[in-house]
C-alpha positions as CSV (number, residue, x, y, z in Angstrom):
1,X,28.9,104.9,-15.2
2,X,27.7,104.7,-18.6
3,X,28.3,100.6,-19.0
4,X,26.2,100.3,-15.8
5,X,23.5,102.2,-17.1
6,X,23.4,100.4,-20.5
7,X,24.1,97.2,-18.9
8,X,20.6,96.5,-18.4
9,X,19.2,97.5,-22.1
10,X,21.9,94.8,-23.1
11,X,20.7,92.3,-21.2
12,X,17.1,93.2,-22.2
13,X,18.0,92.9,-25.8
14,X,20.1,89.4,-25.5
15,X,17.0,88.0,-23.9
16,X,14.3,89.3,-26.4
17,X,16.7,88.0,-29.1
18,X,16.2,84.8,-27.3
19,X,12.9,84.7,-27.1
20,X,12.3,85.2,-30.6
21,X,14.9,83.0,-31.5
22,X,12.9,80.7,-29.7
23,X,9.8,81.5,-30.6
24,X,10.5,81.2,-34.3
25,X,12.6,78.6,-34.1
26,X,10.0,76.0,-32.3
27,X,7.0,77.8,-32.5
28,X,6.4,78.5,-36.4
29,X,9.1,77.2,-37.5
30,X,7.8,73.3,-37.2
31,X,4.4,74.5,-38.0
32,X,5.4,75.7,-41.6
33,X,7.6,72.5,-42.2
34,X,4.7,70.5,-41.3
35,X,2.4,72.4,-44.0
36,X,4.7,72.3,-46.4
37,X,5.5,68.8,-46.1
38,X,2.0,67.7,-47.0
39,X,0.6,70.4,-49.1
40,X,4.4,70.6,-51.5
41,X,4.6,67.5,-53.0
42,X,7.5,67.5,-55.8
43,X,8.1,70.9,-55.9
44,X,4.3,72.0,-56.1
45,X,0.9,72.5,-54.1
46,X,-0.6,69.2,-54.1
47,X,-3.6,67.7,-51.7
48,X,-2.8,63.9,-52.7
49,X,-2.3,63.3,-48.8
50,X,-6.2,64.1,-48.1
51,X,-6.6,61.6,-51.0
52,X,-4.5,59.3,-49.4
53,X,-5.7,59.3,-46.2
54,X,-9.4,59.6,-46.9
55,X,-8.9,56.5,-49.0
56,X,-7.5,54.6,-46.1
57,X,-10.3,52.7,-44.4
58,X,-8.1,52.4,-40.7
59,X,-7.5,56.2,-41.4
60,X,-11.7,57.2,-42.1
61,X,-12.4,54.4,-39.3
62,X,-10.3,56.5,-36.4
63,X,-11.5,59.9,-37.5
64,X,-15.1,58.7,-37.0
65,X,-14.6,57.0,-34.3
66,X,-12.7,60.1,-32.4
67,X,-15.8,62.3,-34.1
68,X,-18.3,59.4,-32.1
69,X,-16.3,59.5,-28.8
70,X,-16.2,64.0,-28.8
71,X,-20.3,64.0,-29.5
72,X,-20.8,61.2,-27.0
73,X,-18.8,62.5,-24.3
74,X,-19.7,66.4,-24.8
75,X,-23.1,64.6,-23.3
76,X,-22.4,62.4,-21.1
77,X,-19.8,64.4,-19.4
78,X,-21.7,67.7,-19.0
79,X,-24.6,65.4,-18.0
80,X,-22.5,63.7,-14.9
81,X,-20.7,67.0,-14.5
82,X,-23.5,69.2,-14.0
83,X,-25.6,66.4,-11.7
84,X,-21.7,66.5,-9.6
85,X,-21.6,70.2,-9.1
86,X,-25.6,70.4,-8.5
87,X,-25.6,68.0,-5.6
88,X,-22.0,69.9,-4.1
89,X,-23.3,73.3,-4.3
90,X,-27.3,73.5,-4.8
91,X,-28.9,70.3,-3.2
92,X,-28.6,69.8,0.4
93,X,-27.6,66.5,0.8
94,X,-26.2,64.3,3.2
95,X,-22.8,63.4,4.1
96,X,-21.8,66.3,0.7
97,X,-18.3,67.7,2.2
98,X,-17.1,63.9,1.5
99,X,-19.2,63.6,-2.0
100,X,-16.8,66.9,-3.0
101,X,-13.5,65.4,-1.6
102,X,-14.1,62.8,-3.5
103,X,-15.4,64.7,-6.9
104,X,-12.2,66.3,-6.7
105,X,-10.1,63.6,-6.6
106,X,-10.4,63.8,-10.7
107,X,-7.8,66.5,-11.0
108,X,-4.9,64.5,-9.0
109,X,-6.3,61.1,-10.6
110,X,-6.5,61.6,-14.6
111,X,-4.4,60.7,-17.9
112,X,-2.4,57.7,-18.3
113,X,-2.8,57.0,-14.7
114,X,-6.4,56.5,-14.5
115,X,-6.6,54.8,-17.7
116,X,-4.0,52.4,-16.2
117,X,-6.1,52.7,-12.6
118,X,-9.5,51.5,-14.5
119,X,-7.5,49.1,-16.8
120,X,-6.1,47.3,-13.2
121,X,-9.7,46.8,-11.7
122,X,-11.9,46.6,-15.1
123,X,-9.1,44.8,-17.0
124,X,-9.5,40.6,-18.0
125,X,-7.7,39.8,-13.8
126,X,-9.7,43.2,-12.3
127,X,-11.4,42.7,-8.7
128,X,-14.7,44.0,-10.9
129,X,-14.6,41.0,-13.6
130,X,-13.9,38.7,-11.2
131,X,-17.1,39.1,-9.3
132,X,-18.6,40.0,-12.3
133,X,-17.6,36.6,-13.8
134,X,-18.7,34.9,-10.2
135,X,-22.4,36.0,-11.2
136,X,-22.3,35.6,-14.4
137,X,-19.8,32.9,-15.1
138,X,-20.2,33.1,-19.2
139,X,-19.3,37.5,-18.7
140,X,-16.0,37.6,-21.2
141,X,-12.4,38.5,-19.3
142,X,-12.4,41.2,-21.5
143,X,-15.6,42.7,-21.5
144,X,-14.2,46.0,-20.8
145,X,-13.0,47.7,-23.6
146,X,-13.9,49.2,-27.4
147,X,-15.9,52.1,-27.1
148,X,-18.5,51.7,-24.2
149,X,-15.4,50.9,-21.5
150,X,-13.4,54.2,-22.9
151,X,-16.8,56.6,-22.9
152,X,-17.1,55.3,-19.8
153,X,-13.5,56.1,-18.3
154,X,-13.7,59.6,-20.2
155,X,-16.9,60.5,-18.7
156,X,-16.3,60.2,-15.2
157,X,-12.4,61.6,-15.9
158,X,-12.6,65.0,-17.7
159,X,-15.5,66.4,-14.9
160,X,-12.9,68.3,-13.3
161,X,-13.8,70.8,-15.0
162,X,-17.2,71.1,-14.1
163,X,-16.1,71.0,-10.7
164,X,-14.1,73.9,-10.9
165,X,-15.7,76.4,-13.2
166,X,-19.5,75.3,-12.1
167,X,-18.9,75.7,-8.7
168,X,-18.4,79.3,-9.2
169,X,-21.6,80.2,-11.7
170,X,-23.4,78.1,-8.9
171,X,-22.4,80.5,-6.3
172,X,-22.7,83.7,-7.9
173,X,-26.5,82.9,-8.7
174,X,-28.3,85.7,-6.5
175,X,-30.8,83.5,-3.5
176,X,-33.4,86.1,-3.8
177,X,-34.1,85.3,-7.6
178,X,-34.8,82.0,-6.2
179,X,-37.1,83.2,-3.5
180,X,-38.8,85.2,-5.3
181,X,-39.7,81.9,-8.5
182,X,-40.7,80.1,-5.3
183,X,-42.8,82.9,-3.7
184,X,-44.5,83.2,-7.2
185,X,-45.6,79.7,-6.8
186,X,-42.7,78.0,-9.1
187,X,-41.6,74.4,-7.8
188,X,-38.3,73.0,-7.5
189,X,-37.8,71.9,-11.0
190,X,-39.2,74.6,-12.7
191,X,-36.6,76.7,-10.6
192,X,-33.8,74.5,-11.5
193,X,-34.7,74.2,-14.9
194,X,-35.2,78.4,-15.5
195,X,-33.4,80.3,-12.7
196,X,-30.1,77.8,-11.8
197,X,-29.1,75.6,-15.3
198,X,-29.8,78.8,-17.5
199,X,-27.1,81.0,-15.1
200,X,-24.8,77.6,-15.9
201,X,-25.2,78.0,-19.9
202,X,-22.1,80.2,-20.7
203,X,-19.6,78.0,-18.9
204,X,-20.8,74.9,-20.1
205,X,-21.1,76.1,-23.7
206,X,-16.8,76.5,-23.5
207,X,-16.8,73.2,-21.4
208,X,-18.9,71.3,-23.8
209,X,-16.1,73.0,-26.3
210,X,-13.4,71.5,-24.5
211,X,-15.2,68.4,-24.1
212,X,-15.7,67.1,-27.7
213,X,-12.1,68.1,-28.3
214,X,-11.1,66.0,-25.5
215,X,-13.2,63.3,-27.1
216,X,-11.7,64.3,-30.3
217,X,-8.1,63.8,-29.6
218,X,-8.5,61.0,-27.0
219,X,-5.2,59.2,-26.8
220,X,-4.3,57.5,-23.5
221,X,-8.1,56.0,-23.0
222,X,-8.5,54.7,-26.5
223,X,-5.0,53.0,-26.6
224,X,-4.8,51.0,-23.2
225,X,-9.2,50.5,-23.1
226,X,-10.4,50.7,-26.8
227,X,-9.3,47.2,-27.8
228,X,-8.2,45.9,-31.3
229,X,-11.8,47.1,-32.4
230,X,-11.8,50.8,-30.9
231,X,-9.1,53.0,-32.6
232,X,-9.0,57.0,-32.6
233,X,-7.2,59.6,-34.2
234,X,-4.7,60.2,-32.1
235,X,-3.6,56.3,-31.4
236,X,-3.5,56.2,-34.9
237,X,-0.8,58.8,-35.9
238,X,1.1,56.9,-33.2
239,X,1.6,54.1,-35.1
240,X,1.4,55.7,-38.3
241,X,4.5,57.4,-37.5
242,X,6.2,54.4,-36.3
243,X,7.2,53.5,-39.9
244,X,8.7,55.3,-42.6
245,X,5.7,54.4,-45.3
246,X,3.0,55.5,-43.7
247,X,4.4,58.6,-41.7
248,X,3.5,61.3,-44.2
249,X,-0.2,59.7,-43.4
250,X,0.6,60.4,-39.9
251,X,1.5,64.3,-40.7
252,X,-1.2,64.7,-42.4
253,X,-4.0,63.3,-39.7
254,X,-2.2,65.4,-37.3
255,X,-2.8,68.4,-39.6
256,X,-6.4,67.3,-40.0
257,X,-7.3,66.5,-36.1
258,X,-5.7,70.2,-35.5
259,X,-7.8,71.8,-38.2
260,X,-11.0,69.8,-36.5
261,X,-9.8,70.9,-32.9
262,X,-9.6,75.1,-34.2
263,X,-13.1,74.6,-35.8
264,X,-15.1,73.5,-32.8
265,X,-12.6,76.4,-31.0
266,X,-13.8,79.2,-33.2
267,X,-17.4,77.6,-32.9
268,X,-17.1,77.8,-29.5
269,X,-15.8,81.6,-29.6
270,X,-18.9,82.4,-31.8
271,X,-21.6,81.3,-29.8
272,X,-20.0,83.2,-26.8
273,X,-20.4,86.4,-28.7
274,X,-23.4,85.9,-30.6
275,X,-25.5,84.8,-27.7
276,X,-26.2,87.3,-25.0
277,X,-27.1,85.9,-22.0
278,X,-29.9,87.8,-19.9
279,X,-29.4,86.2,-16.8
280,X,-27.1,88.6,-14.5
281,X,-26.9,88.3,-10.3
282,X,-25.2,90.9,-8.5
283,X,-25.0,88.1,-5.5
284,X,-26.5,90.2,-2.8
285,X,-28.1,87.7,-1.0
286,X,-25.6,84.1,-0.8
287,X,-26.7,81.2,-2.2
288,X,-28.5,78.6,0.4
289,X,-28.4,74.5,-0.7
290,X,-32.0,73.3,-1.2
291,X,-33.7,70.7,0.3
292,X,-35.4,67.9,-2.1
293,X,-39.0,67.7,-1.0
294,X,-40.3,64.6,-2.9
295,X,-39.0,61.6,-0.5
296,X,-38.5,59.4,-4.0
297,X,-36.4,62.1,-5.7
298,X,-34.5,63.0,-2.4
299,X,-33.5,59.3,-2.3
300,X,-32.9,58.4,-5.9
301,X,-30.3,61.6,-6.0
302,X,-28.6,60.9,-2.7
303,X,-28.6,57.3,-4.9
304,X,-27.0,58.5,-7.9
305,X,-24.4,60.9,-5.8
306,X,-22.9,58.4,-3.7
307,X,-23.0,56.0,-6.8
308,X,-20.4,58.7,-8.8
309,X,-18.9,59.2,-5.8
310,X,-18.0,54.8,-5.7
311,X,-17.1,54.5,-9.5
312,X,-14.5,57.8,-8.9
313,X,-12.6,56.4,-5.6
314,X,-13.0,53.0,-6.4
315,X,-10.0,52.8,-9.0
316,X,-8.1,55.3,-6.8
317,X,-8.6,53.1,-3.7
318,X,-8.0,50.1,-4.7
319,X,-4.6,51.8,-6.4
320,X,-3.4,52.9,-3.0
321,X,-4.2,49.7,-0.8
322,X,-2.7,46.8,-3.4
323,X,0.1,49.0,-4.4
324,X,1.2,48.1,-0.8
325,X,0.8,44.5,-1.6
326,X,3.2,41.8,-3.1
327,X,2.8,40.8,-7.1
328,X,0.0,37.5,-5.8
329,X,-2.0,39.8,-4.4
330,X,-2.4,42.0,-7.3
331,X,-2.4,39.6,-9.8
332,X,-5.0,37.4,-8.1
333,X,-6.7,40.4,-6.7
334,X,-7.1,38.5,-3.3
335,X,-6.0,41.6,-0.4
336,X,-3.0,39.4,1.8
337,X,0.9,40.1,2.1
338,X,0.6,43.8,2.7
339,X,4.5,44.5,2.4
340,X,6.3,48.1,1.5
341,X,8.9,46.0,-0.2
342,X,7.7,47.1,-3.8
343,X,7.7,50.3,-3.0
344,X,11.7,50.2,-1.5
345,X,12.4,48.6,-5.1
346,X,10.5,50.8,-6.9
347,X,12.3,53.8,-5.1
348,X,16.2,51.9,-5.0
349,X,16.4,50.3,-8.5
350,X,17.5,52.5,-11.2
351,X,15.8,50.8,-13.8
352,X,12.5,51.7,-11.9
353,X,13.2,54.9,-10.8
354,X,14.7,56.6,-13.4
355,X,11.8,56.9,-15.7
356,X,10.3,59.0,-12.7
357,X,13.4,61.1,-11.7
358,X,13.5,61.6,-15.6
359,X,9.7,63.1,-15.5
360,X,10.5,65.4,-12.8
361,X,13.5,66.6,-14.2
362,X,11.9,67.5,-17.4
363,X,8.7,68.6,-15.9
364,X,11.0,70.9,-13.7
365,X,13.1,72.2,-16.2
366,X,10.3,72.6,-19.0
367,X,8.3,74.6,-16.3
368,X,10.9,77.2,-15.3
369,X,11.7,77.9,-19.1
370,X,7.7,78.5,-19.9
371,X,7.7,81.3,-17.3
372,X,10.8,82.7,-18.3
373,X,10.0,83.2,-21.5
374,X,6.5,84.1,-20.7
375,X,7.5,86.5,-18.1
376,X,9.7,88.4,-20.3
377,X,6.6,88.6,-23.2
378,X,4.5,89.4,-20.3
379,X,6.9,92.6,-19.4
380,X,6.4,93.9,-23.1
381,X,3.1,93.6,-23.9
382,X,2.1,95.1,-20.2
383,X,4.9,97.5,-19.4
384,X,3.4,100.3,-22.0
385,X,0.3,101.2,-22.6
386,X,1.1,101.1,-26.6
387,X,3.0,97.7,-27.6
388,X,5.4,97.8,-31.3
389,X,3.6,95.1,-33.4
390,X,7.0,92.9,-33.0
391,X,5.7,92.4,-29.3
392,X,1.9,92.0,-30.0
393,X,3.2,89.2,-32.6
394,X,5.3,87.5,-30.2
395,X,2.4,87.4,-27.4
396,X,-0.1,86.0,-30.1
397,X,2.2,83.8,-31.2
398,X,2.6,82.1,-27.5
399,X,-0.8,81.3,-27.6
400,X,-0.2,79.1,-31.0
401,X,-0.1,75.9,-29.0
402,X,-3.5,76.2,-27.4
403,X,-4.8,75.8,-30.7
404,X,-3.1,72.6,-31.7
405,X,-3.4,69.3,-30.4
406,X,-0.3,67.5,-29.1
407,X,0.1,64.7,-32.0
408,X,0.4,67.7,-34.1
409,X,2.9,69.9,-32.4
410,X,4.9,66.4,-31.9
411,X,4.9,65.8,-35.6
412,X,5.9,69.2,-36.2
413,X,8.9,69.2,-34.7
414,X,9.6,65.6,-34.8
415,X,9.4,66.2,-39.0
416,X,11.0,69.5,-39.2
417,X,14.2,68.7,-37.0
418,X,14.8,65.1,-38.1
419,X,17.2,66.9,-40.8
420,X,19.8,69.9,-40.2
421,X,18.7,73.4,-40.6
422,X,20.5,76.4,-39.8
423,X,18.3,77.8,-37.3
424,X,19.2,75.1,-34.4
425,X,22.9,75.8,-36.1
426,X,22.2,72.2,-38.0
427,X,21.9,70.1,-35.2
428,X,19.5,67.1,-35.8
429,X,17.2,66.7,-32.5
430,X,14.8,64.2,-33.0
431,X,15.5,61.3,-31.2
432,X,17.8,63.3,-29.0
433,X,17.3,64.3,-25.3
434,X,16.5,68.1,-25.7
435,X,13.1,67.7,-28.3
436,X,11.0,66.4,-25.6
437,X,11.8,69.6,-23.2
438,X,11.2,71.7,-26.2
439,X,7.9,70.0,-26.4
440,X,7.4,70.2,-23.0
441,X,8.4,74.3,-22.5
442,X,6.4,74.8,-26.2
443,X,2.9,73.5,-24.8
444,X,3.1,75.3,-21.6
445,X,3.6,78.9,-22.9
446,X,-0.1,79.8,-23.4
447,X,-0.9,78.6,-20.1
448,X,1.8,80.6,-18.3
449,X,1.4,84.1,-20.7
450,X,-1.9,84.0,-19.9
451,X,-2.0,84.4,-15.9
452,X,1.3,86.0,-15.8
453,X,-0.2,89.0,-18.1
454,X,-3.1,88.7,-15.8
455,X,-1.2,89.3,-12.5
456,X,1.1,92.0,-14.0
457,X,-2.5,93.8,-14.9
458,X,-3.5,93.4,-11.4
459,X,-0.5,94.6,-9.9
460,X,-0.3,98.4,-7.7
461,X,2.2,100.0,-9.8
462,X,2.8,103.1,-7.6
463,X,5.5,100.8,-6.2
464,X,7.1,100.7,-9.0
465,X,6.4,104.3,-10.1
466,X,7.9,106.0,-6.9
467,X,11.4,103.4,-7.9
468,X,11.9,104.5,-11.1
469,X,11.0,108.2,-9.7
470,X,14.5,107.5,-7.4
471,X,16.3,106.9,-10.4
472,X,16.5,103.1,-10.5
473,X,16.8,101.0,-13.5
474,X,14.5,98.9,-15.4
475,X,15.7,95.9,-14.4
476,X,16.8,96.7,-10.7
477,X,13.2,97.9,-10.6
478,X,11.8,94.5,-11.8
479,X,14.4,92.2,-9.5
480,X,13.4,94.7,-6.3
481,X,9.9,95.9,-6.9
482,X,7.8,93.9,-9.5
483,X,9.2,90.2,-8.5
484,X,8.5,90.4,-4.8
485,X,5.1,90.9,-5.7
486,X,5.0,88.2,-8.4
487,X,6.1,85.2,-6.5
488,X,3.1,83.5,-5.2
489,X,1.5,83.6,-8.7
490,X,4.7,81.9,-10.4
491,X,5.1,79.6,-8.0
492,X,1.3,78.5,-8.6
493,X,2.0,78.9,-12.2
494,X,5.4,76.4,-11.9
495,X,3.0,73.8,-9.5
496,X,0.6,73.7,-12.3
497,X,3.0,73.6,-15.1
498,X,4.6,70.7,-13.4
499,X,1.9,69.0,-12.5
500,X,0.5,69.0,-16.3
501,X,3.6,67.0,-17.4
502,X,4.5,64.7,-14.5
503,X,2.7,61.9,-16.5
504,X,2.3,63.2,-19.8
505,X,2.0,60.2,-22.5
506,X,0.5,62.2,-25.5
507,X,3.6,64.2,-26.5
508,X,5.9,62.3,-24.7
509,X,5.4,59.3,-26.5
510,X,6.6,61.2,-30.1
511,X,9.6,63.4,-28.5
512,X,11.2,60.9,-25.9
513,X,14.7,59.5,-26.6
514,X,15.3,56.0,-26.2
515,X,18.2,57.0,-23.5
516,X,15.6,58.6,-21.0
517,X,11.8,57.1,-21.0
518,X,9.6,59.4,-19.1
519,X,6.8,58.2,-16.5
520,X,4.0,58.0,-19.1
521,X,5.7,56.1,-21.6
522,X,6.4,53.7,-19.0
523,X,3.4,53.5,-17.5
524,X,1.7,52.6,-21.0
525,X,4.0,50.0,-21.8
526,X,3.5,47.8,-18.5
527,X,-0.5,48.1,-19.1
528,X,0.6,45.8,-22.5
529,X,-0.3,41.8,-21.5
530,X,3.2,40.9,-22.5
531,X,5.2,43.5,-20.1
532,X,1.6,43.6,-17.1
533,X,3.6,40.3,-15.4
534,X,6.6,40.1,-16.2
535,X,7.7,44.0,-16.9
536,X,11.4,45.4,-15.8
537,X,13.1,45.4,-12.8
538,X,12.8,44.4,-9.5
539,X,8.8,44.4,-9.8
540,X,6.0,43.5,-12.4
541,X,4.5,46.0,-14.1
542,X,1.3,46.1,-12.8
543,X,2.7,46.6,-9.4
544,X,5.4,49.2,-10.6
545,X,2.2,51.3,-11.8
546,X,0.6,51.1,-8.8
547,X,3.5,52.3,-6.9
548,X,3.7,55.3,-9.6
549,X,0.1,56.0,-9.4
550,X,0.4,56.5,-5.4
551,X,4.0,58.8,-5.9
552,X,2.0,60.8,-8.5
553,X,-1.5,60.8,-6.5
554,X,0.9,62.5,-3.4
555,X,3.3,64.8,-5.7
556,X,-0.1,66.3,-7.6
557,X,-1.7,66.7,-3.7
558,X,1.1,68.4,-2.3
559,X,1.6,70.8,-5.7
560,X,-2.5,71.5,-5.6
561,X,-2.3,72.5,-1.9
562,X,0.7,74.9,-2.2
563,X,-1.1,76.5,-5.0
564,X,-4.5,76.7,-2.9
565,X,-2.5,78.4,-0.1
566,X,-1.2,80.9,-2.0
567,X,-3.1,83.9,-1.5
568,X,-3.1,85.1,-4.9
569,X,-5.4,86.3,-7.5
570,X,-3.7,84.2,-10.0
571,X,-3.1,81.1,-7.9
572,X,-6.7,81.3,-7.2
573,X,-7.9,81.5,-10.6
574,X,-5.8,78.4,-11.6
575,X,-8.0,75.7,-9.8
């Protein structure tokens, strides 16, 4: 009787000792090796690296550039973003269910996909410079790429966003503030410059946040788009690290774009609490779309929507119908010899298929170890109403890698566990098959921490109250009572965890091992002219892409609707 009843405390402490193992291990551990390997030079503090690297015009050249591309695209994305969500929600326009189907196709259709996507019909043998060329026979093949052509990609990728966290300020605005302007004689832009885009300023101050470091630490855009003229940060510690000489210039850019990224975050976190914005709703009358009443303006938006609305499909469409095509087709971009025979090589060649079973595996894998280890943090720090400071340190801890860009949590660990050391009992993991699942599980934990403490607060906990009333344990308590009630929120949790790796290229392209290439990496290397034709099994690579593009498109689809079915508060509040 008395092992059963301590039983569970044992297994409770086995798994916090794994946690924090974990935690310390991959966390802060990397993080400290990282500092000290380019602040202790020779046995003392030394900032000779910043010297270094600040001397090094391709090192100054990719940090402004990356400081160019986050100011430019903080504008032009918020500008496109807010014109998305305003003709959605606010204008009525014509034909708008299909306008938002197609808005939304940015969150199944981003990364190393749609860089790959705009590459295919923007590239030097696109559809797009073909005609282009047809009119304007002197147009250059590669007339798409350096800065403009990767602004241009960014812009129209990262408003997902603004379609899911505008939509809701948009809907919350009260009608009868608006009728009221009007009534008083205001006019349609006065009440869309005054009443609607002010109730839109405290999202789009975090968004514009999020935007420049986007910008900032660009990686899959500037590498396939930006050209031999067009490099960024990030694209730079990537090749940086590729050799032994200039790696410690690597560490230390990585240190530098994570510094840059926590500024603009704690910038960010200022303005929300120094400005107090006066504009509340209580939403007691819903919001009604508007009609444009100047013909010209009714026509140039309806213009301008539909325009967005062809640049965003147009590299997802023309993904889907050639990836059904044989390699003439797609290299000649002439539609003919429609054929599923890529797509049965694709799927029956191991070469081919294995970098995507390999994705899903890790994606998987990393997934289900986030939430464990965020659901056991999430226990501690809401089971009591008074947390020890162990726990509190151990939940702020978890939210470490929100703060830090990829490159620099790859370096990290790629640095600190290129040698032995004790606490991974002197195993040497870089290069090895487990670093890229640590990666993978290390970036996810914020994410999963923060909507797993969020449905535990939610939770009725006279449930569990009335079990432990009847004698039952902790953890028979937790397996019987609280998980029931959990499992629509972790499955959405998993989906979106999945789905954030599936195609990663910016970590994965530090941590892979040379036995298993992931999706990403693959993906990137058959956008290179040298692979785009002839590329690796029984397909070329531009094909192979295609095909992946369409598996992803469908995998990200089915994982989005199972999440949007759920009827959770959490699964709600992921998209």
């Amino acid at each position: 009787m008395a092992n059963a009843r301590f039983r569970p405390k044992i297994t409770y402490i086995l798994a916090f000792i794994a946690v924090l193992w974990f935690l310390v291990a991959f966390v802060i551990y990397p993080n400290i090796g990282l500092l000290s390997k380019v602040f202790w030079v020779d046995s003392h503090f030394s900032l000779t690296l910043f010297h270094k690297i600040f001397s090094s015009a391709i090192a100054v050249k990719a940090l402004g550039n990356s400081l160019l591309l986050g100011l430019c695209l903080a504008i032009t994305a918020n500008i496109i973003g807010v014109f998305m969500v305003l003709v959605v929600n606010y204008f009525d326009i014509k034909g708008a269910k299909y306008l938002n189907l197609g808005y939304l196709t940015t969150i199944i259709y981003s990364g190393i996909v749609v860089a790959s996507g705009y590459l295919f019909i923007y590239g030097e043998s696109g559809f797009v410079t073909k005609f282009l060329q047809y009119i304007w026979p002197h147009l250059s093949p590669d007339w798409f790429t350096g800065f403009p052509a990767v602004l241009f990609l960014m812009t129209f990728a990262t408003t997902a966003n603004h379609m899911m966290f505008l939509t809701t300020s948009i809907k919350k605005i009260d009608y009868q503030t608006i009728e009221a302007a009007r009534s008083l004689g205001a006019g349609q832009w006065r009440i869309l410059r005054q009443i609607v885009l002010p109730a839109l300023v405290p999202t789009l101050t975090t968004l514009t946040i999020m935007l420049f470091n986007t910008g900032l630490g660009a990686m899959s855009a500037p590498l396939i788009l930006g050209g031999n003229h067009f490099a960024t940060i990030t694209p730079t510690i990537l090749t940086f690290a590729g050799s032994s000489a200039t790696y410690d210039l690597a560490a230390g850019l990585s240190l530098l774009l994570g510094a840059l990224q926590i500024v603009m975050l704690l910038v960010g976190r200022w303005l929300d609490q120094r400005k107090r914005y006066a504009f509340k709703t209580k939403v007691s009358a819903p919001m009604r779309k508007q009609k444009i009443t100047k013909p010209f303006w009714n026509i140039l938006v309806h213009i301008g929507a539909y325009l967005i609305w062809s640049i965003l499909l147009l590299p997802l469409i023309a993904t889907v119908i050639f990836s059904f095509t044989n390699a003439t087709a797609v290299i000649t971009a002439k539609l003919g010899h429609f054929t599923l025979a890529n797509y049965l090589a694709i799927l029956s060649t191991p070469e081919t298929l294995n970098p995507f079973i390999t994705s899903i595996v890790y994606s998987i894998l990393s997934a289900a170890m986030a939430i464990l280890i965020s659901m056991l943090v999430a226990r501690m720090v809401t089971a009591r109403r008074q947390t020890n400071p162990l726990e509190k340190t151990m939940s702020a801890v978890m939210y470490i890698p929100w703060l830090l860009p990829a490159p620099l949590i790859a370096i990290g660990l790629i640095t600190t566990f290129g040698v032995q050391h004790l606490i991974v009992a002197n195993q040497v993991l870089t290069g090895g098959l487990l670093l890229m699942f640590i990666g993978y599980t290390v970036t996810r934990l914020p994410f999963s921490l923060k909507f797993l403490e969020s449905i535990f607060y939610s939770m009725d906990g006279n449930s569990e109250e009335a079990a432990q009333s009847l004698g039952a344990s902790s953890l028979y308590r937790f397996w019987t009572v609280v998980l029931p009630q959990m499992k629509d929120g972790i499955l959405a949790i998993f989906a979106m965890n999945v789905l954030a790796h599936l195609a990663d290229y910016d970590l994965s392209v530090f941590l892979f091992s040379p036995l298993l290439q992931p999706l990403g990496v693959v993906i990137k290397a058959n956008t290179d002219p040298s692979n785009a034709l002839t590329g690796s099994g029984a397909v070329n690579g531009v094909v192979a892409n295609l095909i992946y593009s369409v598996l992803l498109m469908i995998i990200s689809s089915v994982l989005l609707i199972i999440v949007r079915r759920r009827p959770t508060k959490a699964g709600n509040g992921l998209i």
